[in-house]
C-alpha atoms as a printed R data frame, in Angstrom:
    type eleno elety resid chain resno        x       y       z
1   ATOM     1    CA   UNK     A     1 -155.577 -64.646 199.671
2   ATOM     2    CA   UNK     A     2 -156.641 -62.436 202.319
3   ATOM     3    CA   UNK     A     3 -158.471 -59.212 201.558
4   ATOM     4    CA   UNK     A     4 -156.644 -56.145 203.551
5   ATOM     5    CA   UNK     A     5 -159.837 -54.308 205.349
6   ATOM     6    CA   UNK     A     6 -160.183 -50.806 207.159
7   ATOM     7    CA   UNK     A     7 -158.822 -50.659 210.423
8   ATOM     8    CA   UNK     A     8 -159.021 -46.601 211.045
9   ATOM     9    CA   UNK     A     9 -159.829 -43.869 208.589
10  ATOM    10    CA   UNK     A    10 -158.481 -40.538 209.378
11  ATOM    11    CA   UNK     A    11 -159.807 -36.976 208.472
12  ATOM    12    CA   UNK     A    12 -157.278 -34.768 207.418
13  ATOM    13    CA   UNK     A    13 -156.737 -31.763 209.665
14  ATOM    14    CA   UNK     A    14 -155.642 -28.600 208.290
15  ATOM    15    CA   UNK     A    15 -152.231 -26.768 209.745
16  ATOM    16    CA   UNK     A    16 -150.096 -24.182 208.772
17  ATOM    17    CA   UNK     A    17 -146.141 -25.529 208.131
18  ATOM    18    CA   UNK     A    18 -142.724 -23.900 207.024
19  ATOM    19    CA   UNK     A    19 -143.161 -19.571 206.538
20  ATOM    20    CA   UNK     A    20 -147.365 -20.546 206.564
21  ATOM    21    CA   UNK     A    21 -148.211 -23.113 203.437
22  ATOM    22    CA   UNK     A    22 -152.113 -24.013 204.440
23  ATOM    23    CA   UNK     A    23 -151.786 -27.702 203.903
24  ATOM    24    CA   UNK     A    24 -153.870 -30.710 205.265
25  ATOM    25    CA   UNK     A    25 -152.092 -32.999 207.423
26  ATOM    26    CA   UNK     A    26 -152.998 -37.313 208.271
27  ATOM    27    CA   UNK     A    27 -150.034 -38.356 210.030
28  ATOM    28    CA   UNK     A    28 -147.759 -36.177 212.201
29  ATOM    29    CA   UNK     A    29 -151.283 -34.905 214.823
30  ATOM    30    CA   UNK     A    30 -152.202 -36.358 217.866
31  ATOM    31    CA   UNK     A    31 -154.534 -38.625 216.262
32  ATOM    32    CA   UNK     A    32 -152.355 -40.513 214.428
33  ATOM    33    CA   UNK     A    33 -148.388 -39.782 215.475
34  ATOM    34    CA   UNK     A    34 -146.770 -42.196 212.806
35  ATOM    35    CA   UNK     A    35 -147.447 -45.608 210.681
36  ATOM    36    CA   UNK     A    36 -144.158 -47.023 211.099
37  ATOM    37    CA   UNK     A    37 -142.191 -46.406 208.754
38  ATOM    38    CA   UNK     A    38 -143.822 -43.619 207.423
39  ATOM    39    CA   UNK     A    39 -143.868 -40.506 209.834
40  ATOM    40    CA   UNK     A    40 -145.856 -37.820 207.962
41  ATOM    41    CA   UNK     A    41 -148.297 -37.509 205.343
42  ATOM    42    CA   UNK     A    42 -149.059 -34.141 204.087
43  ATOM    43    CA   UNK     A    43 -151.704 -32.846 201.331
44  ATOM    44    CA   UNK     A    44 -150.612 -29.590 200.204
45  ATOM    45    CA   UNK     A    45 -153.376 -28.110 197.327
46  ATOM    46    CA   UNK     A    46 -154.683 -24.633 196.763
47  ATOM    47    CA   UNK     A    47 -155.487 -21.735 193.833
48  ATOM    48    CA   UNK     A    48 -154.367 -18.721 196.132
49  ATOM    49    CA   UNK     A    49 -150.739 -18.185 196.075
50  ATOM    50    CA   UNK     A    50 -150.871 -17.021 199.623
51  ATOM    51    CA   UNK     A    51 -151.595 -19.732 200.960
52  ATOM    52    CA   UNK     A    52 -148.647 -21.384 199.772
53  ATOM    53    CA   UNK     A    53 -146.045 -18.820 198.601
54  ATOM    54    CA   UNK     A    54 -143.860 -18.193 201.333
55  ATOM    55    CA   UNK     A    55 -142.976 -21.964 200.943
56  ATOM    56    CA   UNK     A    56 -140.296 -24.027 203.169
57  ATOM    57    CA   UNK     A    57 -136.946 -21.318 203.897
58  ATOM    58    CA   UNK     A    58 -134.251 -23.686 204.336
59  ATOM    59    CA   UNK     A    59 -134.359 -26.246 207.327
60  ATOM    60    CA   UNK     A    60 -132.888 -29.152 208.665
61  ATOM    61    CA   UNK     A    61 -133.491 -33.200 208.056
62  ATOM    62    CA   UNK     A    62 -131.584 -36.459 209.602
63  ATOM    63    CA   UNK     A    63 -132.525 -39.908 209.478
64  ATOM    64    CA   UNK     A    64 -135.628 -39.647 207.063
65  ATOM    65    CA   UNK     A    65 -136.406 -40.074 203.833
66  ATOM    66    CA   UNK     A    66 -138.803 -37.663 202.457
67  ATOM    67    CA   UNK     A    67 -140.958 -38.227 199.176
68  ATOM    68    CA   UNK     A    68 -142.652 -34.781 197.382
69  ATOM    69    CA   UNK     A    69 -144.921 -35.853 194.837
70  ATOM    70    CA   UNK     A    70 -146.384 -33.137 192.284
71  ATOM    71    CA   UNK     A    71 -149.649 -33.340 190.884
72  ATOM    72    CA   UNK     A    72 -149.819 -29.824 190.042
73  ATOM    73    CA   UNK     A    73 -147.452 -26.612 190.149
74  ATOM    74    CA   UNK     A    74 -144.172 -26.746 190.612
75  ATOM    75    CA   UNK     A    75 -141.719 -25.888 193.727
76  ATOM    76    CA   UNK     A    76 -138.004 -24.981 193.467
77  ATOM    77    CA   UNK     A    77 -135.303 -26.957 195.623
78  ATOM    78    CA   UNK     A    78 -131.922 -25.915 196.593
79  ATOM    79    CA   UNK     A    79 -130.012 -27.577 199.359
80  ATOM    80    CA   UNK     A    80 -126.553 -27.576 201.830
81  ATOM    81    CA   UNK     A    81 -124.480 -29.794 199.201
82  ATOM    82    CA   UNK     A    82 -125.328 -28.275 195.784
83  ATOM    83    CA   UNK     A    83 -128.420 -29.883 194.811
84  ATOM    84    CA   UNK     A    84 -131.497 -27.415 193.087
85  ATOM    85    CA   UNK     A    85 -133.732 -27.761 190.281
86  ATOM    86    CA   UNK     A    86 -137.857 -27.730 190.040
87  ATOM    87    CA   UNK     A    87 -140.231 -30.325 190.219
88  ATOM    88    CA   UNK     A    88 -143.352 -29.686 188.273
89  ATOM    89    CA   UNK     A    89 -146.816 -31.013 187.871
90  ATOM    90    CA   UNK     A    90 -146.221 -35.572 187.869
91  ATOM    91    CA   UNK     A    91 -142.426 -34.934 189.218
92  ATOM    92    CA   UNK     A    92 -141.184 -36.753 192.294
93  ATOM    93    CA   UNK     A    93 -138.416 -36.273 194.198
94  ATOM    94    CA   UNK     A    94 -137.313 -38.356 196.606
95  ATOM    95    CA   UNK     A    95 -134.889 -37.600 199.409
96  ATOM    96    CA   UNK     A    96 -132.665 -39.260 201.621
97  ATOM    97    CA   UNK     A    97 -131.950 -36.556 203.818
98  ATOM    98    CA   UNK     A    98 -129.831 -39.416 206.087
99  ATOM    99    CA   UNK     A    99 -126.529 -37.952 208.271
100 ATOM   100    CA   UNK     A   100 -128.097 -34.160 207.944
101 ATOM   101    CA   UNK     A   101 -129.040 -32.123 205.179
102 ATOM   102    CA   UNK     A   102 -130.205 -28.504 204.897
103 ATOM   103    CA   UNK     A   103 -132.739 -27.854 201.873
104 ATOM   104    CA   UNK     A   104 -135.457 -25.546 201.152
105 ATOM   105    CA   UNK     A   105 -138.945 -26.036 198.711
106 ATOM   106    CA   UNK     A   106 -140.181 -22.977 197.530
107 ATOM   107    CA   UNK     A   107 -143.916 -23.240 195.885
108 ATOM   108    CA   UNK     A   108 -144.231 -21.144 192.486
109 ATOM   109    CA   UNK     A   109 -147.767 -19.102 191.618
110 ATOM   110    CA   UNK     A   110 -149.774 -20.095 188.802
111 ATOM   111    CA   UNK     A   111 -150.791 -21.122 186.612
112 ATOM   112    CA   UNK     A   112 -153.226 -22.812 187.983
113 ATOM   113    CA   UNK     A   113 -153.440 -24.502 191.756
114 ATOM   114    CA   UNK     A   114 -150.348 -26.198 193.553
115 ATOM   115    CA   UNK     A   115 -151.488 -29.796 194.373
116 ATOM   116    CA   UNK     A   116 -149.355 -32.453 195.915
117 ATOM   117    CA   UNK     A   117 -148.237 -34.492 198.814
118 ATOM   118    CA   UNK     A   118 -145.107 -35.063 200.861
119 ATOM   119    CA   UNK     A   119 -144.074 -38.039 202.811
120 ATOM   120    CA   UNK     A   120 -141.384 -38.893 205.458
121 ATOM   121    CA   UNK     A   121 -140.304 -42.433 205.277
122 ATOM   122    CA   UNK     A   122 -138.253 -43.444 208.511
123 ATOM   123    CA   UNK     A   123 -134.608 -45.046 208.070
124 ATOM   124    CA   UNK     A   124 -133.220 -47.904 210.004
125 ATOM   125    CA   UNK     A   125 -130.781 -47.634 212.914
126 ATOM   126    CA   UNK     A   126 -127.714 -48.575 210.437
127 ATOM   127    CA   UNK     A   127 -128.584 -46.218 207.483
128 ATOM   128    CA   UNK     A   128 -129.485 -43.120 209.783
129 ATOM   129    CA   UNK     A   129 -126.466 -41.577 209.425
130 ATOM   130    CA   UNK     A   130 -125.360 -42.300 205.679
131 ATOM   131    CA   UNK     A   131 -125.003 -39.990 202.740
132 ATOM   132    CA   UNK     A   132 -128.190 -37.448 201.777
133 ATOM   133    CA   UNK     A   133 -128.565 -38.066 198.460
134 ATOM   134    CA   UNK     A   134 -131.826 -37.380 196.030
135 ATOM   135    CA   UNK     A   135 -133.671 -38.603 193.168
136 ATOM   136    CA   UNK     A   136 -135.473 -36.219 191.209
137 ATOM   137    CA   UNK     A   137 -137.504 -38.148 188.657
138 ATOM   138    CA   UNK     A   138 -139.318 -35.709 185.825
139 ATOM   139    CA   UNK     A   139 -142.934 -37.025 184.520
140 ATOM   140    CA   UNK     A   140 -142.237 -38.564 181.810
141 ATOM   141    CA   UNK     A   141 -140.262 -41.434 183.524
142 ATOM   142    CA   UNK     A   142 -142.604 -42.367 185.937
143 ATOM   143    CA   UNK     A   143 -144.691 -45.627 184.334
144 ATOM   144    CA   UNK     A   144 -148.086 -45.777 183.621
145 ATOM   145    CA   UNK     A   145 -149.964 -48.597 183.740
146 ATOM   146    CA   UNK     A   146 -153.422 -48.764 181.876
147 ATOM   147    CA   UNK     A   147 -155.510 -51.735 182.279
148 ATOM   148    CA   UNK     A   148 -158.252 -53.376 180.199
149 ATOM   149    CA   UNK     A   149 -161.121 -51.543 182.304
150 ATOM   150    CA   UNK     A   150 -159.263 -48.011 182.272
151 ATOM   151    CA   UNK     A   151 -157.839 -48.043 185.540
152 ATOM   152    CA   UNK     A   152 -154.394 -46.595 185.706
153 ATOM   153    CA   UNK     A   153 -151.746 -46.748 187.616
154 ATOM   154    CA   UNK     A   154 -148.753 -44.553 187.827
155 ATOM   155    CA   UNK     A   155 -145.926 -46.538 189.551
156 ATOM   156    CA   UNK     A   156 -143.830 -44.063 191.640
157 ATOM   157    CA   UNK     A   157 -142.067 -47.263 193.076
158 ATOM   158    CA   UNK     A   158 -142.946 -50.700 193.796
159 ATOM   159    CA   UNK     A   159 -144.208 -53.055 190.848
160 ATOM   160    CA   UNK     A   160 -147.809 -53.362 188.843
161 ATOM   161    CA   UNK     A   161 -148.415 -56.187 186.528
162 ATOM   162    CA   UNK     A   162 -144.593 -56.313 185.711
163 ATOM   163    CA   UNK     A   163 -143.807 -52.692 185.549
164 ATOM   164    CA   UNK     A   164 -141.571 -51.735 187.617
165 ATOM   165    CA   UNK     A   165 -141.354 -48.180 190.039
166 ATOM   166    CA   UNK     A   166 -139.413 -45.291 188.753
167 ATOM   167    CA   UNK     A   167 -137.832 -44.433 192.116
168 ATOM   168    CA   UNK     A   168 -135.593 -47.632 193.282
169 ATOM   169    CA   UNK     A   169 -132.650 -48.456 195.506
170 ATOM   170    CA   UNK     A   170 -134.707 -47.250 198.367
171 ATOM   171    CA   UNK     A   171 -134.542 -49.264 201.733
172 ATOM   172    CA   UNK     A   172 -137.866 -49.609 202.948
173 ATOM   173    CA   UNK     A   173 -138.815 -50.993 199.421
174 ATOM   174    CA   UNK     A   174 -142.278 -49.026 199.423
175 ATOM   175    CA   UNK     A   175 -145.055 -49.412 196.848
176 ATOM   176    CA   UNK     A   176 -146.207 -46.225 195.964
177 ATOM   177    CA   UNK     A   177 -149.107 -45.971 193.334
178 ATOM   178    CA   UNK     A   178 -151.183 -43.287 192.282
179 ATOM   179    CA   UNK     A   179 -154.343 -44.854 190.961
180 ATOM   180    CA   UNK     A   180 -157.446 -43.181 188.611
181 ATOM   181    CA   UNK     A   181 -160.317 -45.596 188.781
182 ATOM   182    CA   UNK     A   182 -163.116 -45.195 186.799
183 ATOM   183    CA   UNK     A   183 -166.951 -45.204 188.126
184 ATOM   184    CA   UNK     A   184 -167.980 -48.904 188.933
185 ATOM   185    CA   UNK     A   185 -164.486 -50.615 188.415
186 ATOM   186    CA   UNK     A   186 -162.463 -52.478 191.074
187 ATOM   187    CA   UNK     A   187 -158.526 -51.986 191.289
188 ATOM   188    CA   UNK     A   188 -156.844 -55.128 193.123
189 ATOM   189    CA   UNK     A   189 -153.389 -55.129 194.059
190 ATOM   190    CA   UNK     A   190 -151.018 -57.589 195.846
191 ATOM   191    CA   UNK     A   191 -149.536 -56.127 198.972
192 ATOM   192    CA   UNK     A   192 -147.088 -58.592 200.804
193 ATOM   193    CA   UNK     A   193 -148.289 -59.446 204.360
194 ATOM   194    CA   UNK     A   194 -146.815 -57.826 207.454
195 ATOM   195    CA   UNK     A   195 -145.786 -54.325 205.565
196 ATOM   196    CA   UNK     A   196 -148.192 -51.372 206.665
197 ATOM   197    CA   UNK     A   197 -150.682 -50.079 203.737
198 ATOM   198    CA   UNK     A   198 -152.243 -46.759 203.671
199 ATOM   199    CA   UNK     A   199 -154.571 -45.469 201.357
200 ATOM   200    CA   UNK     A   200 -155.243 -41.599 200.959
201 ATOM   201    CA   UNK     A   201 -158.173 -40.855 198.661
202 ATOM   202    CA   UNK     A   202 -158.034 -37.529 197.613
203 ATOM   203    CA   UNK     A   203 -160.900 -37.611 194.738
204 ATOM   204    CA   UNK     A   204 -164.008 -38.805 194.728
205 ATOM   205    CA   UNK     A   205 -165.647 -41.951 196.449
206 ATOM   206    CA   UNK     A   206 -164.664 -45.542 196.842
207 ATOM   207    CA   UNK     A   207 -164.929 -48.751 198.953
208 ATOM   208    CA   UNK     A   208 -162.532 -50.337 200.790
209 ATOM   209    CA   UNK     A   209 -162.850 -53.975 200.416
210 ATOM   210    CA   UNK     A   210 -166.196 -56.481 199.460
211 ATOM   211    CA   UNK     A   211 -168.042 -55.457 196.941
212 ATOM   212    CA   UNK     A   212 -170.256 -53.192 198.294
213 ATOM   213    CA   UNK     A   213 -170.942 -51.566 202.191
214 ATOM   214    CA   UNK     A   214 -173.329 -54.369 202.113
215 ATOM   215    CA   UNK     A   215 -170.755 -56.914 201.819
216 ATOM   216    CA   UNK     A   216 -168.484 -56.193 204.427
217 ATOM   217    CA   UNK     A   217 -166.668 -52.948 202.324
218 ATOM   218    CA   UNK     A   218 -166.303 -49.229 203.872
219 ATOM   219    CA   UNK     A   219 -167.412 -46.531 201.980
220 ATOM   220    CA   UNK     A   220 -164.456 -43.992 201.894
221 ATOM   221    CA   UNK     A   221 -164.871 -40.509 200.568
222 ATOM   222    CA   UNK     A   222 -162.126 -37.870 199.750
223 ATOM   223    CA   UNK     A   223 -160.542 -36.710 201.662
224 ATOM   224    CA   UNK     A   224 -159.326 -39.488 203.880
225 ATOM   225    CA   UNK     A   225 -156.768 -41.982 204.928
226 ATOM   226    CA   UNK     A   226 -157.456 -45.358 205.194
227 ATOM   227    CA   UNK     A   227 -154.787 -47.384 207.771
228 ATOM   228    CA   UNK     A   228 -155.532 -50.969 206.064
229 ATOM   229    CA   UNK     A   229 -155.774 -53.773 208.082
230 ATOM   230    CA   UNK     A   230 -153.059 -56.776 207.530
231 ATOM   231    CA   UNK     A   231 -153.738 -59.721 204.362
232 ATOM   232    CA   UNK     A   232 -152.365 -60.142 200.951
233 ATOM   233    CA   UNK     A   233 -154.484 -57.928 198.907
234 ATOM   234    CA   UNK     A   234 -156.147 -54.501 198.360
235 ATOM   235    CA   UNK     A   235 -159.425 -54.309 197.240
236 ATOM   236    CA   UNK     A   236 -160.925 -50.897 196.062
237 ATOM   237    CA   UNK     A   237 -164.041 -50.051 194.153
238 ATOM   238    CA   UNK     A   238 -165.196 -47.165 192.418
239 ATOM   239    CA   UNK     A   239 -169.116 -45.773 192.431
240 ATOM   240    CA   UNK     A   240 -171.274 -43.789 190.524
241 ATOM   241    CA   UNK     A   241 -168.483 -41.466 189.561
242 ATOM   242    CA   UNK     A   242 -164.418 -41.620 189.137
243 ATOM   243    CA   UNK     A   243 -162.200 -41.858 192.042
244 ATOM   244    CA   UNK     A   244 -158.440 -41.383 192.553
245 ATOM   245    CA   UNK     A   245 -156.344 -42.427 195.633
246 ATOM   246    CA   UNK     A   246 -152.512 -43.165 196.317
247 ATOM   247    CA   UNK     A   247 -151.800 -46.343 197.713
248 ATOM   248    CA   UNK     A   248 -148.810 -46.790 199.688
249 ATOM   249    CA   UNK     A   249 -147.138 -49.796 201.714
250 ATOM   250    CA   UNK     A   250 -143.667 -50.767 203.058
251 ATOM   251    CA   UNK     A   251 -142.191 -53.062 205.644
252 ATOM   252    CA   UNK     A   252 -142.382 -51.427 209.239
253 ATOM   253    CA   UNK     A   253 -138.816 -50.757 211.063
254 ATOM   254    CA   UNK     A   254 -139.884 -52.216 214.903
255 ATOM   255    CA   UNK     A   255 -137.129 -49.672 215.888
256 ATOM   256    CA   UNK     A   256 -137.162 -47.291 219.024
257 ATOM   257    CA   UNK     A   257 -137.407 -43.653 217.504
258 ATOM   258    CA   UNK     A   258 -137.481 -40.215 218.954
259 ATOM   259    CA   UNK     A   259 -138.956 -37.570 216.446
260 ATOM   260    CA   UNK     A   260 -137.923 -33.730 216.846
261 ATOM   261    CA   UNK     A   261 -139.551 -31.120 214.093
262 ATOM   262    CA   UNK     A   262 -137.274 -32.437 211.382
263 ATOM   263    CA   UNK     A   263 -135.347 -35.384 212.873
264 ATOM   264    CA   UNK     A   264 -136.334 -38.889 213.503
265 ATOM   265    CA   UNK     A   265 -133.735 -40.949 215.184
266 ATOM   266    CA   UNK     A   266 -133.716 -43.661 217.960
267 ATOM   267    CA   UNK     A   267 -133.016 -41.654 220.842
268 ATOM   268    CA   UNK     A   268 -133.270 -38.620 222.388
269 ATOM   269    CA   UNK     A   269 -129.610 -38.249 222.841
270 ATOM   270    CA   UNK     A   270 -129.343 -38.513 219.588
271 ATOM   271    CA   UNK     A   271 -132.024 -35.584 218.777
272 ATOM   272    CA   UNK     A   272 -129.703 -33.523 221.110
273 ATOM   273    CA   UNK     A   273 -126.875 -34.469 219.409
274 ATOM   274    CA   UNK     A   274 -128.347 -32.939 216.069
275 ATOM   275    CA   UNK     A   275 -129.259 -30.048 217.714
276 ATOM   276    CA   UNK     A   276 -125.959 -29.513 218.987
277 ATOM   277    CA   UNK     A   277 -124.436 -29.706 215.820
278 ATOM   278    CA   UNK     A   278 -126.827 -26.854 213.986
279 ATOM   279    CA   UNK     A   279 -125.751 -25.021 217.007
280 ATOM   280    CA   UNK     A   280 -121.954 -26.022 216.318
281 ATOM   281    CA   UNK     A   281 -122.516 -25.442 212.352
282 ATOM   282    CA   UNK     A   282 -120.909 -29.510 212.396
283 ATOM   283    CA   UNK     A   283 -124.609 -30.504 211.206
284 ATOM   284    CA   UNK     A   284 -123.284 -31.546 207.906
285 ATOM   285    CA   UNK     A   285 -120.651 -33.895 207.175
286 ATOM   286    CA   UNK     A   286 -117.903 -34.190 204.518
């Protein structure tokens, strides 16, 4: 099998979304627009409130799917169709905001940091308009994974060593892993050729591919994103100290798109159209 090596690393670059949540952002700038299909990847993470407290007020979404993963803290939800809880620290929820949705995330203080990522996954031509619907999935039914060395794995979705994802029924069929490492092991994973595979490490130090920088590996340290290049398998390898790092793959679209703010469609007359509906208050459908 083919060993998937670096093709770009990206430095996260920090920007201020929604009311002003200080977040750091590795695709969505002008150094990397989009990995199709996924069209954003945000790190949000801080101890002051104010840097996160005035949240994301309500706001629009069509023809995305958007993934908020909590590693710490907790934000309240409420959107256009009835829909609100909170997700807290391990929660995912995962969104398909589809023919139009209006929803708004609200960070809570304390007690200790907020910590956690969001995601937009793009949606084909044919699903772009179909029903929003979510799943929130609490902590305690997301899989874990430990292996023999102490690696584990929490499967948000996809499959490791027969477990399977908590999140399902989603179209792009994404892997999404959140892996702890410990110092000197190697975590190996089979990722099907042709889907795109990112890896964000967001603690500690690892190497991408080979054994060592020596061999032919990359040295990553957090925090990055690595764009993988295409094979069969991930690689990754821990040094002197712990590491963790999501790993996330899907099968790209090949689809025109046109992306406004919170839309991602296939054309720009279609962007329009979606504006003309807020405009029209027809943005969401029966």
């Amino acid at each position: 099998m083919t060993e998937r090596g670096t093709k770009d690393v990206i430095s996260p670059i920090a920007v201020s979304d929604g009311a002003g949540v200080r977040l750091k952002r590795s695709i969505a700038t002008e150094r990397l627009d989009h990995l199709d299909p996924f069209f954003l990847f945000d790190n949000f993470g801080s101890e002051r409130p104010d840097d996160y407290l005035a949240g994301f007020p309500m706001h629009p979404h069509r023809g995305i799917e958007t993934i908020t993963y909590m590693l710490d803290g907790s934000v309240a939800h409420r959107d256009s169709i009835g829909n609100s809880g909170v997700i807290g620290a391990g929660d995912v929820q995962w969104m398909t905001a589809g023919s139009g949705i209006l929803h708004e995330e609200m960070p809570k203080a304390g007690p200790r940091r907020l910590d956690g990522f969001q995601i937009w996954v793009n949606l084909p031509r044919k699903l772009k308009m179909t029903r929003p619907r979510y799943q929130d999935v609490p902590s305690s039914k997301i899989p874990e994974v430990a292996r023999a060395d102490g690696a584990r794995i929490r499967v948000v979705a996809g499959h490791v060593d027969g477990v399977n994802g908590a999140v399902k029924e989603i179209f792009a069929d994404p892997t999404y892993l959140d892996v702890v490492l410990p110092a000197g092991k190697t975590f190996e994973q089979p990722v099907p050729r042709g889907q795109t595979a990112l890896l964000y490490v967001f603690q500690g130090e690892v190497v991408v591919g080979g054994a060592a920088p020596s061999r032919g590996g990359q040295a990553i340290r957090a925090p990055h994103l690595v764009v993988l290049d295409d094979g069969d398998v991930v690689r990754v390898h821990a040094g002197a100290a712990p590491a963790r790092f999501l790993l996330l793959s899907a099968q790209p679209l090949d689809e025109p798109f046109a992306r406004w703010g919170p839309f991602v469609m296939n054309t720009q007359d279609e962007v329009r159209q979606a504006l003309q509906e807020l405009r029209d208050g027809t943005f969401i459908k029966p």
